[in-house]
mmCIF file of the N, C-alpha and C atoms, coordinates in Angstrom:
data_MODEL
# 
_entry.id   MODEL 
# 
loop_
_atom_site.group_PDB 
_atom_site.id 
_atom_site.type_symbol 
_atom_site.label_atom_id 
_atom_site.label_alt_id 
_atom_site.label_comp_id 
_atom_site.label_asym_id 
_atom_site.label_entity_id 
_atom_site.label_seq_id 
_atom_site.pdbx_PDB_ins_code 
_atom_site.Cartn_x 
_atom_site.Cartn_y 
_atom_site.Cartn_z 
_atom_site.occupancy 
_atom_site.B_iso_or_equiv 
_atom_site.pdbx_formal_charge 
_atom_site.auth_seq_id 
_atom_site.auth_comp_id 
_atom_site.auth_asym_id 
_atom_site.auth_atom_id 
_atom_site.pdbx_PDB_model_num 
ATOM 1   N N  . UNK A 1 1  ? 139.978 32.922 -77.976 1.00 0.00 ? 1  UNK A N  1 
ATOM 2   C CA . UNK A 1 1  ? 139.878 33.597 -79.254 1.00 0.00 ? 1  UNK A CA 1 
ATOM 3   C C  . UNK A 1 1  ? 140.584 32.774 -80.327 1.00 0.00 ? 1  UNK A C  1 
ATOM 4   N N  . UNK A 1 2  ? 141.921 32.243 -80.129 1.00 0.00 ? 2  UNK A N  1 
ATOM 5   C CA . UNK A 1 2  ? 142.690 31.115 -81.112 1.00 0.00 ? 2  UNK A CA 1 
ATOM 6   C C  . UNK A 1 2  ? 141.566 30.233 -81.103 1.00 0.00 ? 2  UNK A C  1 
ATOM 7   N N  . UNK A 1 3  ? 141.595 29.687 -80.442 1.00 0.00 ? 3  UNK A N  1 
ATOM 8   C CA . UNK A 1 3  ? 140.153 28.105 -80.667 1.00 0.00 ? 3  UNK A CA 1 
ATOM 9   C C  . UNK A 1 3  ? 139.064 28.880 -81.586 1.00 0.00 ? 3  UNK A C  1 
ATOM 10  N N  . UNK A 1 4  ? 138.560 29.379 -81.402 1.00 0.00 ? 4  UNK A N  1 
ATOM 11  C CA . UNK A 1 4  ? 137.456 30.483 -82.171 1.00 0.00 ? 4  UNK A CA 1 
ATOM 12  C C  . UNK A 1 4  ? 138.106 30.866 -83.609 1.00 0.00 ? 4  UNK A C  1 
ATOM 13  N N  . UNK A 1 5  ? 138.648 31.014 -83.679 1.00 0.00 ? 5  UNK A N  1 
ATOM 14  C CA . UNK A 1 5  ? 139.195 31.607 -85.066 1.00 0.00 ? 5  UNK A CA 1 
ATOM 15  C C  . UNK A 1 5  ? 140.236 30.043 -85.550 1.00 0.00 ? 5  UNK A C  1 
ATOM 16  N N  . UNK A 1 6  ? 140.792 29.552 -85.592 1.00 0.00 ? 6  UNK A N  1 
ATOM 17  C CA . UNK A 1 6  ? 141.004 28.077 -85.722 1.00 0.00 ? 6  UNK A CA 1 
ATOM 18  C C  . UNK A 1 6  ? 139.819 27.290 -86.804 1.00 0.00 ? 6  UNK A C  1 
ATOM 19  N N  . UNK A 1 7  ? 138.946 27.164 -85.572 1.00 0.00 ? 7  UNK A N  1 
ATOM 20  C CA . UNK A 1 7  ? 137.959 26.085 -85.478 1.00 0.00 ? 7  UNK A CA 1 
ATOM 21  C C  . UNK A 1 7  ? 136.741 27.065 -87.387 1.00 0.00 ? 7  UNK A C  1 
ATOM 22  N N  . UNK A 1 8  ? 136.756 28.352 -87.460 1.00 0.00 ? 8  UNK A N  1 
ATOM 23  C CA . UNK A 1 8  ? 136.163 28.930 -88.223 1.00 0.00 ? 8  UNK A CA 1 
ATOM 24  C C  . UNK A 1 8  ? 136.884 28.458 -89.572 1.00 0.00 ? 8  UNK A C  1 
ATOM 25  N N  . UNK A 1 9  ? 138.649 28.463 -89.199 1.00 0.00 ? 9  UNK A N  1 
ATOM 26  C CA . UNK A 1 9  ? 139.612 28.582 -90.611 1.00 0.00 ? 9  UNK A CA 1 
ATOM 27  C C  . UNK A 1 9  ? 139.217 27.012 -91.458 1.00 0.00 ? 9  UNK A C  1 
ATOM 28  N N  . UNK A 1 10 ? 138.810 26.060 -90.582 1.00 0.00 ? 10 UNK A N  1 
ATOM 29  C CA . UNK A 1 10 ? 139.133 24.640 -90.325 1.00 0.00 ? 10 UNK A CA 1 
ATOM 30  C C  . UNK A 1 10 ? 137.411 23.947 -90.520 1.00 0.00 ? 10 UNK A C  1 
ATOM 31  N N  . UNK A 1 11 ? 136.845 24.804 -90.631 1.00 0.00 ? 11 UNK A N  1 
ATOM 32  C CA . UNK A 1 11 ? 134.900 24.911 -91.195 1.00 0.00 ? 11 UNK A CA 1 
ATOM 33  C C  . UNK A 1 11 ? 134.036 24.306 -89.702 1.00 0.00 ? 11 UNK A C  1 
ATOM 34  N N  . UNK A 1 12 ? 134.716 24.632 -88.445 1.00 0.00 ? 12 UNK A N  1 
ATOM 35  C CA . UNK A 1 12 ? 133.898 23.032 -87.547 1.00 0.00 ? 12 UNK A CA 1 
ATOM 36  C C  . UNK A 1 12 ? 133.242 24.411 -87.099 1.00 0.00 ? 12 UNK A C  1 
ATOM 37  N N  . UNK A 1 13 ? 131.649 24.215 -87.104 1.00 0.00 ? 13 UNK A N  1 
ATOM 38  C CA . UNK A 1 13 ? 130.781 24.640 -86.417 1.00 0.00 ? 13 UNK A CA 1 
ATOM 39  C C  . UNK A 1 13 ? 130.817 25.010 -84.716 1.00 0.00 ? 13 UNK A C  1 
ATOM 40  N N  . UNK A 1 14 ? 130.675 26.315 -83.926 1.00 0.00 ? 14 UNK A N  1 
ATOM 41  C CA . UNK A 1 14 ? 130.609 26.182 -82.714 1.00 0.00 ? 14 UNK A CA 1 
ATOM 42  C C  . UNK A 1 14 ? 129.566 27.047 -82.479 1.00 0.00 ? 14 UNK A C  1 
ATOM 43  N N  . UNK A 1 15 ? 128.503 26.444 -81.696 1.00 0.00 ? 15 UNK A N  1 
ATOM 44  C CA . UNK A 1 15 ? 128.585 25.344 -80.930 1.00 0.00 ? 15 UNK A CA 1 
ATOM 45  C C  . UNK A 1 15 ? 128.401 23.933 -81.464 1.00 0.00 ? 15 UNK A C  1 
ATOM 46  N N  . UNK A 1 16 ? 128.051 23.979 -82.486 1.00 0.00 ? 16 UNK A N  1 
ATOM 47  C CA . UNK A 1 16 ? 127.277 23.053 -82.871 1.00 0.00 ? 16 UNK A CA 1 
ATOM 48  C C  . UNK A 1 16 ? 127.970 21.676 -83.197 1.00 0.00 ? 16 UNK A C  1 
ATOM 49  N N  . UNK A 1 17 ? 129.422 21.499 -83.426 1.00 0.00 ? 17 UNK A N  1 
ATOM 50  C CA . UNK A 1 17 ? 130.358 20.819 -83.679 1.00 0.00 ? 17 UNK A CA 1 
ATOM 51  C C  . UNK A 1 17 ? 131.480 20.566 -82.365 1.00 0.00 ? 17 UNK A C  1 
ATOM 52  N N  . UNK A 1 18 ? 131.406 21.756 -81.889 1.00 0.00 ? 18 UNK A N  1 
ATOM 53  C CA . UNK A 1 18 ? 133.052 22.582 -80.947 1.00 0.00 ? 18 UNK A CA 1 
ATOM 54  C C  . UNK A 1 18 ? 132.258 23.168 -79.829 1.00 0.00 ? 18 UNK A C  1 
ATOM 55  N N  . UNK A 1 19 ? 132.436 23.252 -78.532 1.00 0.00 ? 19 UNK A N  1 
ATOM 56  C CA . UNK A 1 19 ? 132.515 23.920 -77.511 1.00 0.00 ? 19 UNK A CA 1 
ATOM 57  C C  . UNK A 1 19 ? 132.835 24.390 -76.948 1.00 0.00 ? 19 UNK A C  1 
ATOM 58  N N  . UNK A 1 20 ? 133.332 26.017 -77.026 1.00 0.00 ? 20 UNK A N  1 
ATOM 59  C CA . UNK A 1 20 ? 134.373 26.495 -76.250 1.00 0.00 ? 20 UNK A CA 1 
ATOM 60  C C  . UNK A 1 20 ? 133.814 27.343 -75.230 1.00 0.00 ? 20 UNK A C  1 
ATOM 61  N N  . UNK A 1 21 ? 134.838 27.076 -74.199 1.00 0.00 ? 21 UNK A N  1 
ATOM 62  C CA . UNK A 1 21 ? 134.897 27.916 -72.864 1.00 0.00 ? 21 UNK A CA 1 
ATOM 63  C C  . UNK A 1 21 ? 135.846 28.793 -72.845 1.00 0.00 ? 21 UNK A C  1 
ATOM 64  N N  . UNK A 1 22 ? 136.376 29.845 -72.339 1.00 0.00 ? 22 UNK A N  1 
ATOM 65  C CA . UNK A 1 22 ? 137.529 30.391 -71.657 1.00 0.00 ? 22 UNK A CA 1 
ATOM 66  C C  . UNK A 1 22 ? 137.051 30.564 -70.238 1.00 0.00 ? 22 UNK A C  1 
ATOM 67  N N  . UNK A 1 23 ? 138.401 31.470 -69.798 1.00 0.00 ? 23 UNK A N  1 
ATOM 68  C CA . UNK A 1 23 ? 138.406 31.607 -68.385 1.00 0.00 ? 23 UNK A CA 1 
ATOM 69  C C  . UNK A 1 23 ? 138.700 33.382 -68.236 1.00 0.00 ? 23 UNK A C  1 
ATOM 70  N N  . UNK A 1 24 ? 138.591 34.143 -66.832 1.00 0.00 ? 24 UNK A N  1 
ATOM 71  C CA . UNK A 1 24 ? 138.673 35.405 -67.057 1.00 0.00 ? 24 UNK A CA 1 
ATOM 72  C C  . UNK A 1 24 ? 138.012 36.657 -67.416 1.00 0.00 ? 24 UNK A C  1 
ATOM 73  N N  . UNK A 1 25 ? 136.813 36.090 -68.206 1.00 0.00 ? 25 UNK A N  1 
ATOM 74  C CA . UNK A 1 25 ? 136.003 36.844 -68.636 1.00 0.00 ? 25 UNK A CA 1 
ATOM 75  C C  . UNK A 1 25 ? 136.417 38.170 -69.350 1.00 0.00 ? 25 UNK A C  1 
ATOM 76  N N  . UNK A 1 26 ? 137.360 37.925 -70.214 1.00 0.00 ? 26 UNK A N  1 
ATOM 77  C CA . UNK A 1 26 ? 138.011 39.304 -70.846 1.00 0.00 ? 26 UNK A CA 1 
ATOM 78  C C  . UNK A 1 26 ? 136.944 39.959 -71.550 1.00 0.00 ? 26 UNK A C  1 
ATOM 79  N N  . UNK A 1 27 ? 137.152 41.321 -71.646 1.00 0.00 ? 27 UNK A N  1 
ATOM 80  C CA . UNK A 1 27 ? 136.526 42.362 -72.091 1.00 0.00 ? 27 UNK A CA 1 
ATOM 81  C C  . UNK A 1 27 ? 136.087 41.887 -73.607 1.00 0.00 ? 27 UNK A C  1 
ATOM 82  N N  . UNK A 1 28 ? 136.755 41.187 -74.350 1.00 0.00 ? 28 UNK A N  1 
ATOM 83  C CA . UNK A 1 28 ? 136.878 41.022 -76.106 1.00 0.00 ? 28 UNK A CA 1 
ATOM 84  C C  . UNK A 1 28 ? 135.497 39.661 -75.934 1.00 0.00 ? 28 UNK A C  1 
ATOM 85  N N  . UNK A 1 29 ? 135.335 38.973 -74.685 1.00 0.00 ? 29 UNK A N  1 
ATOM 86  C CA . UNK A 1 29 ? 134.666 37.804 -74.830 1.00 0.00 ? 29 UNK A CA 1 
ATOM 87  C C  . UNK A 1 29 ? 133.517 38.102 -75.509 1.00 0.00 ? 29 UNK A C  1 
ATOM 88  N N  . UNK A 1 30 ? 132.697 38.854 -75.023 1.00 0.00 ? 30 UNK A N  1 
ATOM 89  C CA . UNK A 1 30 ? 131.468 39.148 -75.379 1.00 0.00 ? 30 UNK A CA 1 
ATOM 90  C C  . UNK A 1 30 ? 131.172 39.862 -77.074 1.00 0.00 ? 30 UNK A C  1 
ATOM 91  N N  . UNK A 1 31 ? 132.630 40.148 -77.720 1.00 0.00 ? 31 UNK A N  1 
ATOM 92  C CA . UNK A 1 31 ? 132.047 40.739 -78.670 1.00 0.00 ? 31 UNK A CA 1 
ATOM 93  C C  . UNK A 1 31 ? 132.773 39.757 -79.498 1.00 0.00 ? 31 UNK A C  1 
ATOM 94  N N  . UNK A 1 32 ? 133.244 38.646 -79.686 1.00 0.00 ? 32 UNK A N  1 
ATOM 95  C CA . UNK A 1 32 ? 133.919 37.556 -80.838 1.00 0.00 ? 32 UNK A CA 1 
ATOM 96  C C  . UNK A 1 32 ? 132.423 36.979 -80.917 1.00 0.00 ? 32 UNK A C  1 
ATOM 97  N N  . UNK A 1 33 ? 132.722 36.129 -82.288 1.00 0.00 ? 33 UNK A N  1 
ATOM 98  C CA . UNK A 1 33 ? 131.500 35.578 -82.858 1.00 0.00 ? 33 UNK A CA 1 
ATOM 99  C C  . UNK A 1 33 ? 132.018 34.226 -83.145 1.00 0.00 ? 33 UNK A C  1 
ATOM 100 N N  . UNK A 1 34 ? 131.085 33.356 -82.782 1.00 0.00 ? 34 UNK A N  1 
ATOM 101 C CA . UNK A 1 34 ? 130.119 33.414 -81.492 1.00 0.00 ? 34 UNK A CA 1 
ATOM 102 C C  . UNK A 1 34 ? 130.691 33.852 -80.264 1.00 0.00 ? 34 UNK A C  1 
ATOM 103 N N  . UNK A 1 35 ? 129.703 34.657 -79.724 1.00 0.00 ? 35 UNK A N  1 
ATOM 104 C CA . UNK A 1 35 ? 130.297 35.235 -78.290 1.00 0.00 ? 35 UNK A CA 1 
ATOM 105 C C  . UNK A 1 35 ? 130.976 34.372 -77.216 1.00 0.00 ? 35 UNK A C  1 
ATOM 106 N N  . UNK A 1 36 ? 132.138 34.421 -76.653 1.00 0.00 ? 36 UNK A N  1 
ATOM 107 C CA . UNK A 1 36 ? 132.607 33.185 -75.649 1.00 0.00 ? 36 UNK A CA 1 
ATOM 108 C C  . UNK A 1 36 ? 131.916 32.738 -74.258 1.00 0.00 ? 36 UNK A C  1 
ATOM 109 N N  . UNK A 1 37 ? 131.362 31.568 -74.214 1.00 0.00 ? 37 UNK A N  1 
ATOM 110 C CA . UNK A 1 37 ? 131.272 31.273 -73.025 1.00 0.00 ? 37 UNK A CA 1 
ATOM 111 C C  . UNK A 1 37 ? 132.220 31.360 -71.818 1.00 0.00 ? 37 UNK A C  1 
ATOM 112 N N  . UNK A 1 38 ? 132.199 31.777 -70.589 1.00 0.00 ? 38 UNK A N  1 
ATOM 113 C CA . UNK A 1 38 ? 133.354 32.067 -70.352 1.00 0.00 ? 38 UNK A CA 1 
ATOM 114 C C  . UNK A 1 38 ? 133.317 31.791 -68.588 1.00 0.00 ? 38 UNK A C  1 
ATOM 115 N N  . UNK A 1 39 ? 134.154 31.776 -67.646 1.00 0.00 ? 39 UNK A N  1 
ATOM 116 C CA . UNK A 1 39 ? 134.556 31.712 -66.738 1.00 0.00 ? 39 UNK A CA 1 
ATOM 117 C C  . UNK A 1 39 ? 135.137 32.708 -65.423 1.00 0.00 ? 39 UNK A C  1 
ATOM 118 N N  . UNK A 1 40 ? 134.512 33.542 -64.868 1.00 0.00 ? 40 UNK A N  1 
ATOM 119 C CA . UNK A 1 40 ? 134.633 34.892 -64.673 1.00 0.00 ? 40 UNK A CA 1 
ATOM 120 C C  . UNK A 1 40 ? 135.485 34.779 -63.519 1.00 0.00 ? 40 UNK A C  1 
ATOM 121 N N  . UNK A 1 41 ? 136.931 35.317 -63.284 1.00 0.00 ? 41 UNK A N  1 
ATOM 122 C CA . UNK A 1 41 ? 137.381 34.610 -62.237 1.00 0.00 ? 41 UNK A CA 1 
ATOM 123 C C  . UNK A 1 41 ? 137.680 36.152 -61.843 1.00 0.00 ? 41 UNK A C  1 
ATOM 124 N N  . UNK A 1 42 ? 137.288 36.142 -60.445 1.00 0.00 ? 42 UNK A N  1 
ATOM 125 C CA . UNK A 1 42 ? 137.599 37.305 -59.288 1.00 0.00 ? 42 UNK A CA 1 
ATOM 126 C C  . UNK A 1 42 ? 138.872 37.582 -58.896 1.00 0.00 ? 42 UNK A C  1 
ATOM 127 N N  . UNK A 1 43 ? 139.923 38.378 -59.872 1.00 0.00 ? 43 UNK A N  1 
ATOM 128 C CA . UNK A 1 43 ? 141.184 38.340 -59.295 1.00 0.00 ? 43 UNK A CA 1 
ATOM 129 C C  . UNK A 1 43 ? 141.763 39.015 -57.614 1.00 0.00 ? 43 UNK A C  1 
ATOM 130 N N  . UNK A 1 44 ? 140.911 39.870 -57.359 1.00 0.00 ? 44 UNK A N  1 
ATOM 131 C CA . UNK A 1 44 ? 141.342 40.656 -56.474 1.00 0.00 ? 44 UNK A CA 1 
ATOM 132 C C  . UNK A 1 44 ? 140.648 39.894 -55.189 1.00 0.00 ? 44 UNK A C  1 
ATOM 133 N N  . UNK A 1 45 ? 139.779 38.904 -55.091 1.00 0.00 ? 45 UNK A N  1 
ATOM 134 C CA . UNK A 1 45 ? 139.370 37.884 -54.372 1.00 0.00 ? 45 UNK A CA 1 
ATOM 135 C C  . UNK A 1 45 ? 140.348 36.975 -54.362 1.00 0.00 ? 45 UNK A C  1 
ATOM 136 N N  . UNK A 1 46 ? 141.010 36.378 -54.945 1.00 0.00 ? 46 UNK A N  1 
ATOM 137 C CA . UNK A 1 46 ? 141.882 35.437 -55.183 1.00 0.00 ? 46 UNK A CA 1 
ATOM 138 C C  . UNK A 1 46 ? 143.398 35.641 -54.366 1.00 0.00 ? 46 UNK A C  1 
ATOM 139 N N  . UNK A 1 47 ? 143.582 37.004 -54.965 1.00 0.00 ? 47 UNK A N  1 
ATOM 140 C CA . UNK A 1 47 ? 144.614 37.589 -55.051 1.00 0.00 ? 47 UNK A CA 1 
ATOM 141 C C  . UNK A 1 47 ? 144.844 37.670 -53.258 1.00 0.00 ? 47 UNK A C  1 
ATOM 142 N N  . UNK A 1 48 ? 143.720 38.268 -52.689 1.00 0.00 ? 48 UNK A N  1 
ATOM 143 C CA . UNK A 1 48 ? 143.359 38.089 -51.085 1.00 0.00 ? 48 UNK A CA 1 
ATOM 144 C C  . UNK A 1 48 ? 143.443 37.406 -50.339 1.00 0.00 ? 48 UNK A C  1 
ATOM 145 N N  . UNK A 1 49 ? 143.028 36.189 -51.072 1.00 0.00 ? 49 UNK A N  1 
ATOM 146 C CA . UNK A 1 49 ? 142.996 34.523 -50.167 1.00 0.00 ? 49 UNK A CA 1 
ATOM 147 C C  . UNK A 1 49 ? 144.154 34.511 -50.061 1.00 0.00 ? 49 UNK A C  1 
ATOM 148 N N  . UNK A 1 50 ? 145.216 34.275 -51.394 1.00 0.00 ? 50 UNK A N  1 
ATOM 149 C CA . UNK A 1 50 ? 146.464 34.120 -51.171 1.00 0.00 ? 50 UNK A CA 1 
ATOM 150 C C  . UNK A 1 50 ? 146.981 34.684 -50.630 1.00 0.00 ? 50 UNK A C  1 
ATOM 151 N N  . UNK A 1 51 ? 147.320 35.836 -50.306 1.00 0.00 ? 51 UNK A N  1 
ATOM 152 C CA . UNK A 1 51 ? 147.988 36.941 -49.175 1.00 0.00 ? 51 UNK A CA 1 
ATOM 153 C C  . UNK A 1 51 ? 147.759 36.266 -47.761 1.00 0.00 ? 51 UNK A C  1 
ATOM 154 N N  . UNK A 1 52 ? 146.231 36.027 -47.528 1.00 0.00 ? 52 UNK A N  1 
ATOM 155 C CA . UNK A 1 52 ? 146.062 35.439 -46.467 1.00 0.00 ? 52 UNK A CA 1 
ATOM 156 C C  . UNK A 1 52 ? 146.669 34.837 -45.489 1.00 0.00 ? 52 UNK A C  1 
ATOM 157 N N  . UNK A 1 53 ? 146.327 33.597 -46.852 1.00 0.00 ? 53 UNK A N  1 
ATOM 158 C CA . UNK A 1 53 ? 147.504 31.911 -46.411 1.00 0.00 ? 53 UNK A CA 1 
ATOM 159 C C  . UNK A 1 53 ? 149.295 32.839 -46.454 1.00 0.00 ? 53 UNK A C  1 
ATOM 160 N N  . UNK A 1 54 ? 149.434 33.595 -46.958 1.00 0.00 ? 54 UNK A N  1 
ATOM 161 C CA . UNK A 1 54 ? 150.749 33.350 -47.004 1.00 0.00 ? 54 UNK A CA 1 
ATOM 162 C C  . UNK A 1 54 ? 151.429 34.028 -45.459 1.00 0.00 ? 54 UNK A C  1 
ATOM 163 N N  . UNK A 1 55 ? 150.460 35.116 -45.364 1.00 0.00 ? 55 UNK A N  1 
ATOM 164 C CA . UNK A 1 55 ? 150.659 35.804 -43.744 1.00 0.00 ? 55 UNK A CA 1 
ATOM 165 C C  . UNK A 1 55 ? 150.668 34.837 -43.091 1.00 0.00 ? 55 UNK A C  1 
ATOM 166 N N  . UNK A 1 56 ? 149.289 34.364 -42.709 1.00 0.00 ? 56 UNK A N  1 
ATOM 167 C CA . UNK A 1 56 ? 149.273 33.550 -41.651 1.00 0.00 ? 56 UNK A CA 1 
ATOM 168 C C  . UNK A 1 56 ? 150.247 32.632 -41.530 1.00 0.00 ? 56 UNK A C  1 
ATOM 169 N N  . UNK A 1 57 ? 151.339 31.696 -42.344 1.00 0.00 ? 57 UNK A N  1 
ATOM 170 C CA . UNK A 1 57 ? 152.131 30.903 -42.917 1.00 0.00 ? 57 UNK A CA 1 
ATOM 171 C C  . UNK A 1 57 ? 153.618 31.629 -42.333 1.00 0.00 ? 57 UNK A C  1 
ATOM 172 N N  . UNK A 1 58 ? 153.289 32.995 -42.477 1.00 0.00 ? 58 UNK A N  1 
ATOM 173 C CA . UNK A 1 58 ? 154.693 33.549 -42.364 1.00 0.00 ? 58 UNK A CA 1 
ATOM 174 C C  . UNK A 1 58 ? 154.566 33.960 -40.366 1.00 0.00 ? 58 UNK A C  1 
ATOM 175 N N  . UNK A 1 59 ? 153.647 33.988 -40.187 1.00 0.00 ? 59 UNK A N  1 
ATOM 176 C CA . UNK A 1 59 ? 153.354 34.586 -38.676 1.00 0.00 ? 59 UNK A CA 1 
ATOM 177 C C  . UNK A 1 59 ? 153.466 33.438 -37.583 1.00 0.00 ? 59 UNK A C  1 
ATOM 178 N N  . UNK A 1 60 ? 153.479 32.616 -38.550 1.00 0.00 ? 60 UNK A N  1 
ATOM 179 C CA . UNK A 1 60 ? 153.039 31.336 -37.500 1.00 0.00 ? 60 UNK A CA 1 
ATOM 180 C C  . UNK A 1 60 ? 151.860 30.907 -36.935 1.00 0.00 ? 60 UNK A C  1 
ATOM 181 N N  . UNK A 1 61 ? 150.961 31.423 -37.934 1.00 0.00 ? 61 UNK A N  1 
ATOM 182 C CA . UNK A 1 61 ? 149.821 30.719 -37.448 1.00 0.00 ? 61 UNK A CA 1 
ATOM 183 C C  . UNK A 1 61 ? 149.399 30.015 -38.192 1.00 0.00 ? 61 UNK A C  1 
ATOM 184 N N  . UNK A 1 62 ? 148.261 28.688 -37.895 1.00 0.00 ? 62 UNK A N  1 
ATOM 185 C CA . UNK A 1 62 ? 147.946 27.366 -38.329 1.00 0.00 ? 62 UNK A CA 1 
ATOM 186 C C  . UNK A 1 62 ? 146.498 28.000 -38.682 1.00 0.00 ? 62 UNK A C  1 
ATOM 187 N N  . UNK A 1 63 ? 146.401 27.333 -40.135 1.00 0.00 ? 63 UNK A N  1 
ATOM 188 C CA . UNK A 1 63 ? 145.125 27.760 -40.602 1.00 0.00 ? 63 UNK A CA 1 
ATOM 189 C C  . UNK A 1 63 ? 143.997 26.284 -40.574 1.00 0.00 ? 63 UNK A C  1 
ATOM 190 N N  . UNK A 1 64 ? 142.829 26.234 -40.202 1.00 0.00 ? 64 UNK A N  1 
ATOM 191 C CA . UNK A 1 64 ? 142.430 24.819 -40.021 1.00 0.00 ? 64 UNK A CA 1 
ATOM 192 C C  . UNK A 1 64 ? 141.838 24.712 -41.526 1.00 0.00 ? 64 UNK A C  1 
ATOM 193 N N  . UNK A 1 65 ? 141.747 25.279 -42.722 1.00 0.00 ? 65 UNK A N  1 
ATOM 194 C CA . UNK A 1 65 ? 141.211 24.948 -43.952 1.00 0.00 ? 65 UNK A CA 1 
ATOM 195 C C  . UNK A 1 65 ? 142.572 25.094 -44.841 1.00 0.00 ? 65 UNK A C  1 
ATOM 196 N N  . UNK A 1 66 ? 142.830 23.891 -45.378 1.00 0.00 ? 66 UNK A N  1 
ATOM 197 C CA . UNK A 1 66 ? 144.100 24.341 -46.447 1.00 0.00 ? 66 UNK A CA 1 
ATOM 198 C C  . UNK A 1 66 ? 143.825 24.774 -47.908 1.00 0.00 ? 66 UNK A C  1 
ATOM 199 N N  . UNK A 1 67 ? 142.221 25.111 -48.309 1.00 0.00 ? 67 UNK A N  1 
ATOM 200 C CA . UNK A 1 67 ? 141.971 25.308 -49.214 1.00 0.00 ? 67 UNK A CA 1 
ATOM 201 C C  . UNK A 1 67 ? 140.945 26.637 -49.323 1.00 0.00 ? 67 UNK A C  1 
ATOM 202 N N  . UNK A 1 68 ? 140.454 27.321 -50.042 1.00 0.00 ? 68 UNK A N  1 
ATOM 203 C CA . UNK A 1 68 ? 139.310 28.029 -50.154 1.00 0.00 ? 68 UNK A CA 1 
ATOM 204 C C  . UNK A 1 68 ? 138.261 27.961 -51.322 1.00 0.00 ? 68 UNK A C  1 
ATOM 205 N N  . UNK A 1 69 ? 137.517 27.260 -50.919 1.00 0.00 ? 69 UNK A N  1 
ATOM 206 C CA . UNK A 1 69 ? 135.577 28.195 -51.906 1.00 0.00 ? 69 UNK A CA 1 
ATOM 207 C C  . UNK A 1 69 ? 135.601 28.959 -52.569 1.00 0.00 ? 69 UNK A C  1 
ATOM 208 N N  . UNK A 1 70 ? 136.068 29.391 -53.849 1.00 0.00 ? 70 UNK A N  1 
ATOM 209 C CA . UNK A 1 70 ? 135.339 30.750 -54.579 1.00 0.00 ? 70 UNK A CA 1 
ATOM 210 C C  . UNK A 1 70 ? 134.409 30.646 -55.584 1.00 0.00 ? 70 UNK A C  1 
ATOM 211 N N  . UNK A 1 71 ? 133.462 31.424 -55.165 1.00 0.00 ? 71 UNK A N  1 
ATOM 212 C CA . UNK A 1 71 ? 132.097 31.473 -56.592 1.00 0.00 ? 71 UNK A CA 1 
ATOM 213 C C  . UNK A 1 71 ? 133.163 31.758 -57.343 1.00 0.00 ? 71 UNK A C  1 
ATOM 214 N N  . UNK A 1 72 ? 133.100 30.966 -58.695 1.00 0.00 ? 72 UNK A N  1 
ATOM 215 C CA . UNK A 1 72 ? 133.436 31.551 -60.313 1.00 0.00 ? 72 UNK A CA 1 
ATOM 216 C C  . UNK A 1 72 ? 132.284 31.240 -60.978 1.00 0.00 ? 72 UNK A C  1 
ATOM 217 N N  . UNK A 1 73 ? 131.614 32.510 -60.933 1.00 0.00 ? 73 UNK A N  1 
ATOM 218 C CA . UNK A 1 73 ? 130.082 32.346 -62.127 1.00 0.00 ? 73 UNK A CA 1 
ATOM 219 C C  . UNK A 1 73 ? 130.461 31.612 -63.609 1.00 0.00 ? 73 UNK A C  1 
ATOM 220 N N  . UNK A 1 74 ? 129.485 31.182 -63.979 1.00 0.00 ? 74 UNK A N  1 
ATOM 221 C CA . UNK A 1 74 ? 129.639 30.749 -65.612 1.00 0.00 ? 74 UNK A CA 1 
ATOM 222 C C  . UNK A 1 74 ? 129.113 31.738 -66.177 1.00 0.00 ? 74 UNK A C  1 
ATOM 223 N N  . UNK A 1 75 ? 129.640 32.957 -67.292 1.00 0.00 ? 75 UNK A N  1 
ATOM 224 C CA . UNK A 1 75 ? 129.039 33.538 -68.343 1.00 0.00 ? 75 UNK A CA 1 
ATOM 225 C C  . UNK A 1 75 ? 128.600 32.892 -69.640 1.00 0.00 ? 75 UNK A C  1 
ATOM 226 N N  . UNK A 1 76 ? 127.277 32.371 -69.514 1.00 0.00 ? 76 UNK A N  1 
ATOM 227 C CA . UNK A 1 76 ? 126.959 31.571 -70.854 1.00 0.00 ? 76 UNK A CA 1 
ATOM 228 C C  . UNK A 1 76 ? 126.489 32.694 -72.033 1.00 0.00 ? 76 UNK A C  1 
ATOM 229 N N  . UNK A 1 77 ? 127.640 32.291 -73.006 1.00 0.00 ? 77 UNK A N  1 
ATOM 230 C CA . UNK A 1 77 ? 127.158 33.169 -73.992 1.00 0.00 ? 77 UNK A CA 1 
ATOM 231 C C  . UNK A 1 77 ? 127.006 31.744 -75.177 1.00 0.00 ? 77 UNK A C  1 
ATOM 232 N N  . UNK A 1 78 ? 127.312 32.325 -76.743 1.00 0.00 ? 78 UNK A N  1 
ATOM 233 C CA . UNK A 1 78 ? 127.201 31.562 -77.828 1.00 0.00 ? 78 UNK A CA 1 
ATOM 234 C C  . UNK A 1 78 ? 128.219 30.338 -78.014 1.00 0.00 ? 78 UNK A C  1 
ATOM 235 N N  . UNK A 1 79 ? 129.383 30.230 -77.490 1.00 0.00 ? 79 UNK A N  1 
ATOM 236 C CA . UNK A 1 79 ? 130.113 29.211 -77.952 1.00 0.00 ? 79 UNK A CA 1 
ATOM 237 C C  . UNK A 1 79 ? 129.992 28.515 -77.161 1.00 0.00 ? 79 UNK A C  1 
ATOM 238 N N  . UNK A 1 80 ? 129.139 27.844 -76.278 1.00 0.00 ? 80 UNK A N  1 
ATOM 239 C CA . UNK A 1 80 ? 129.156 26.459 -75.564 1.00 0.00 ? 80 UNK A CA 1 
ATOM 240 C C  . UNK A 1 80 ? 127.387 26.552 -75.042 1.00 0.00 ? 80 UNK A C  1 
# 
């Protein structure tokens, strides 16, 4: 929303000049102008994995992936 309102005070065109993304997909994204492109991140997925690793870590058990995969969709709206 700062980059967005900035970039308006400062005359640079977005998209057309500026490209913005965020992350989160907040509720306000969809209604700023131009609408935010945005990054939809699954907290309570996330939030899971980590619990995971941290059990298994605390239990003593060996996990054979030290990382995890998560879909984060792209919400393409107006600013990118």
């Amino acid at each position: 929303m700062g980059v967005l309102t900035e970039a308006r005070m400062r005359g640079i065109a977005v998209p057309q000049q500026l490209s913005v993304v965020g992350s989160g997909d907040l509720d306000f994204a969809a209604t700023l102008e131009p609408s935010l492109t945005t990054v939809r991140i699954d907290g309570d997925l996330l939030g899971r994995a980590a619990a995971d690793f941290i059990i298994d870590r605390l239990e003593g058990r060996p996990r054979a992936e030290k990382s995890v995969k998560l879909r984060l969709p792209i919400i393409q709206r107006n600013s990118a």
